[in-house]
C-alpha positions as CSV (number, residue, x, y, z in Angstrom):
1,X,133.2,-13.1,-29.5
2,X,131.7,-9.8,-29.3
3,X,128.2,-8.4,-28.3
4,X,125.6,-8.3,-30.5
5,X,124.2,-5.4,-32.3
6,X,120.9,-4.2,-31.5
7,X,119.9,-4.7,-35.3
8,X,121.2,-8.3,-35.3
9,X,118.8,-9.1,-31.9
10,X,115.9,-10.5,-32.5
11,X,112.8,-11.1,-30.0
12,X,111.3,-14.9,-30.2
13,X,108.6,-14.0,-27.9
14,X,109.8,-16.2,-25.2
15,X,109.2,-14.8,-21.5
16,X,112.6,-15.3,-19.6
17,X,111.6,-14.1,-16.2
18,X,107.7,-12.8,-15.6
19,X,107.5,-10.1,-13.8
20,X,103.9,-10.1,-13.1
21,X,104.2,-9.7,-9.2
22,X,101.5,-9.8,-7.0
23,X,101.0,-6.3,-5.1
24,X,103.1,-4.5,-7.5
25,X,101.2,-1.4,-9.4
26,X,101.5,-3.1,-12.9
27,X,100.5,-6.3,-12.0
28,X,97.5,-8.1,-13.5
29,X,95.8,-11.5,-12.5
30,X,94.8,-12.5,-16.1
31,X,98.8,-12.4,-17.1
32,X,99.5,-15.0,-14.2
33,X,99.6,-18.4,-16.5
34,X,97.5,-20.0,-13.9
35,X,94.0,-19.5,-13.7
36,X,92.5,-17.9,-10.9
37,X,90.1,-20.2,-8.8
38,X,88.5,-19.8,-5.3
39,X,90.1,-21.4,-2.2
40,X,88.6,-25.2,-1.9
41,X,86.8,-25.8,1.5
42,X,89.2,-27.6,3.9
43,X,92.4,-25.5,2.8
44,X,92.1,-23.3,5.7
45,X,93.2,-23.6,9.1
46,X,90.8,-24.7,11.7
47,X,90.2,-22.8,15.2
48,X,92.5,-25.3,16.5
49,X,95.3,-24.6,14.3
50,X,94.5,-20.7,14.6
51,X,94.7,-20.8,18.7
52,X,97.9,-23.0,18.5
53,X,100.0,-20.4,16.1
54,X,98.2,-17.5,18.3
55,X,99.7,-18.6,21.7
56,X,103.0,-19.3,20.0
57,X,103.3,-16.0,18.8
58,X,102.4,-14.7,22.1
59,X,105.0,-17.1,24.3
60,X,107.5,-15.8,21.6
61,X,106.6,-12.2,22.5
62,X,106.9,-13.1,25.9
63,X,110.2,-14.7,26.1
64,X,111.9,-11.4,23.8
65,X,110.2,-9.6,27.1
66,X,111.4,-11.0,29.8
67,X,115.2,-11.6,28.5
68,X,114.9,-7.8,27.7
69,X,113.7,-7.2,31.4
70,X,116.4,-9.7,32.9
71,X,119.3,-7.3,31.2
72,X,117.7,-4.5,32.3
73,X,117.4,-5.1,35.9
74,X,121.1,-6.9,35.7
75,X,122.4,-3.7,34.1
76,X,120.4,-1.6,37.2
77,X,121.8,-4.3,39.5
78,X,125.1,-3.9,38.4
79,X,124.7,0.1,38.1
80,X,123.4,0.5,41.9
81,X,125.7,-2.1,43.5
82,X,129.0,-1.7,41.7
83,X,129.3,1.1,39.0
84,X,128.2,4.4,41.8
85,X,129.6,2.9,44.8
């Protein structure tokens, strides 16, 4: 069972993978399949939903901060009290 030639292959028109990508430099929004329609009122998020994903990006922040200051101070710790004594 051997490859086929390139004069034996013939194209059927069928689209195996699309590579119409959003941000890419070839893509185009007609091409998509799907027609292109507003956002519906309602889909967003409200202010409540905003603040809530705002302060849990902050707390997030400030956890990697603080268990980046703990080791520091540790390693200073261990640097004044043990490693130059």
């Amino acid at each position: 069972m051997g490859l086929k030639s390139d004069d034996e292959y013939e194209d059927d028109g069928r689209t195996i993978v699309n590579m119409n990508v959003d941000g890419m430099p070839w893509y185009r929004a007609d091409r998509d399949g799907q027609p292109q329609t507003p956002a519906k009122p309602g889909q967003g998020m409200s202010d409540e939903e905003v603040r809530q994903y705002k302060w849990a990006a902050v707390r997030a922040g400030l956890i990697i901060v603080l268990i980046f200051g703990a080791v520091f101070a540790a390693f200073i710790a261990f640097c004044d009290f043990i490693w130059f004594q």
